[in-house]
C-alpha positions in Angstrom: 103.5 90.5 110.2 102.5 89.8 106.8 98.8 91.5 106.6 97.5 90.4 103.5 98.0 86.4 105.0 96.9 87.3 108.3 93.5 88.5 106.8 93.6 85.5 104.5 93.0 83.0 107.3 90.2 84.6 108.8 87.3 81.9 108.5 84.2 84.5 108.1 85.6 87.0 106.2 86.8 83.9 103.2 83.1 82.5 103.3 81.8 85.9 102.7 84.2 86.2 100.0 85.7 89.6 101.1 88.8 90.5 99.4 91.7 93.1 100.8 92.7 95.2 97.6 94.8 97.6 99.6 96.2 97.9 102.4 99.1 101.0 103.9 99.8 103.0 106.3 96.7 103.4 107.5 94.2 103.2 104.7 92.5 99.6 103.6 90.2 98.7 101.0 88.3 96.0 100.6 85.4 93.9 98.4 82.4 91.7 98.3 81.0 90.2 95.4 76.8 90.2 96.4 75.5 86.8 95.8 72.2 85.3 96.7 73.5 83.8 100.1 74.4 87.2 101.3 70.8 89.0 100.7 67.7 89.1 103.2 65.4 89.1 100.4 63.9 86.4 98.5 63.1 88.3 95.3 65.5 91.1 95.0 69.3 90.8 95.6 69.5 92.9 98.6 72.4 92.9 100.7 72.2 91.3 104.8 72.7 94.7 106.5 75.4 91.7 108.3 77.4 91.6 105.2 77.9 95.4 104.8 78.9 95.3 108.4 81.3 92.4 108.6 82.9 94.0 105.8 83.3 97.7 107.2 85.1 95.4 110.2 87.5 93.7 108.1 88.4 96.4 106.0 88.7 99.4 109.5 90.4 96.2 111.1 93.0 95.9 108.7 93.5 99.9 108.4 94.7 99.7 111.9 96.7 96.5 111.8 98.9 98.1 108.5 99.8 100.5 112.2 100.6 98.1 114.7 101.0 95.5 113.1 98.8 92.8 115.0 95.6 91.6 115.7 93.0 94.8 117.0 89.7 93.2 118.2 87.2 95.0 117.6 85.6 97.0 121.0 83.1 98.8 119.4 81.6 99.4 115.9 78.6 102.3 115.2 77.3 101.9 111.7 74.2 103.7 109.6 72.9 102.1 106.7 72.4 105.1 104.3 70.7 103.0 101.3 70.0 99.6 100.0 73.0 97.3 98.9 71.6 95.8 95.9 74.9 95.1 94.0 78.9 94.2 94.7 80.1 96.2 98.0 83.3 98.1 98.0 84.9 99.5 101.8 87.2 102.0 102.2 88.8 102.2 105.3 91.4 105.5 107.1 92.6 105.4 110.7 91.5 108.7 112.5 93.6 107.7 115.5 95.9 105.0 116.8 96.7 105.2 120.3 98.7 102.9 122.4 95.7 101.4 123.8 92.7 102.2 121.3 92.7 102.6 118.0 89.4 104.2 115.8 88.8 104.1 112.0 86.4 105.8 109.4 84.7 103.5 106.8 82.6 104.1 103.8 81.2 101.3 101.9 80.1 101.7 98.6 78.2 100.5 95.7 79.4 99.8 92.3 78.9 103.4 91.0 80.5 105.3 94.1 77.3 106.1 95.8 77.9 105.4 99.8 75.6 102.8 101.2 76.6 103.0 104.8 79.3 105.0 106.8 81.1 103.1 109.9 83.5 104.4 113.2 85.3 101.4 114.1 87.1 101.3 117.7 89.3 98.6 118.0 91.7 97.4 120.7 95.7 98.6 119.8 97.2 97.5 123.0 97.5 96.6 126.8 
């Protein structure tokens, strides 16, 4: 399975505009560039807390398909928002465990200068 094109067709993730930069063995990063469609608020560019959560999916989603190398819906995803996205979101995605039936990852996203905006756990589906 060729991941980067398998993550290219994904309707949602290409009108958000996220963008795999890595993805191995485990690890995936990933990018949004924040534009006024994507914020809640009128008056500041603040991020949709949706955004910063579709983007902790793709990116933990493709962490576990560089594994097993298909699809992994998502089961479950547990996310805290630790400060206001007010720029271009960056995700960084490791699998803590890959079983043959589940599969869980770790995600950080991040602003432009490294602080961490919100941490995700990821469960996904690995199997029968």
């Amino acid at each position: 399975m060729d991941i980067e094109s398998f993550f290219e067709t994904m309707p949602f993730a290409n009108l958000l505009g996220i963008e795999l930069t890595t993805v191995d063995a485990g690890h995936a990063e990933g990018q949004i560039e924040l534009h006024e469609e994507l914020s809640w608020n009128d008056d500041h560019m603040l991020a949709h807390g949706g955004v910063t959560f579709t983007l902790a999916d793709t990116v933990g989603g493709a962490a576990l398909v560089s594994l097993v190398e298909q699809p992994v819906p998502t089961i479950d995803m547990r996310i805290d928002y630790l400060d206001a996205a007010t720029g271009d979101l960056y995700a960084v995605g490791d699998v803590h465990r890959c079983g043959d039936a589940v599969g869980t990852v770790d995600v950080e996203v991040l602003s432009e200068d490294d602080t961490v905006l919100a941490t995700a756990r990821g469960v996904y589906k690995t199997g029968e």
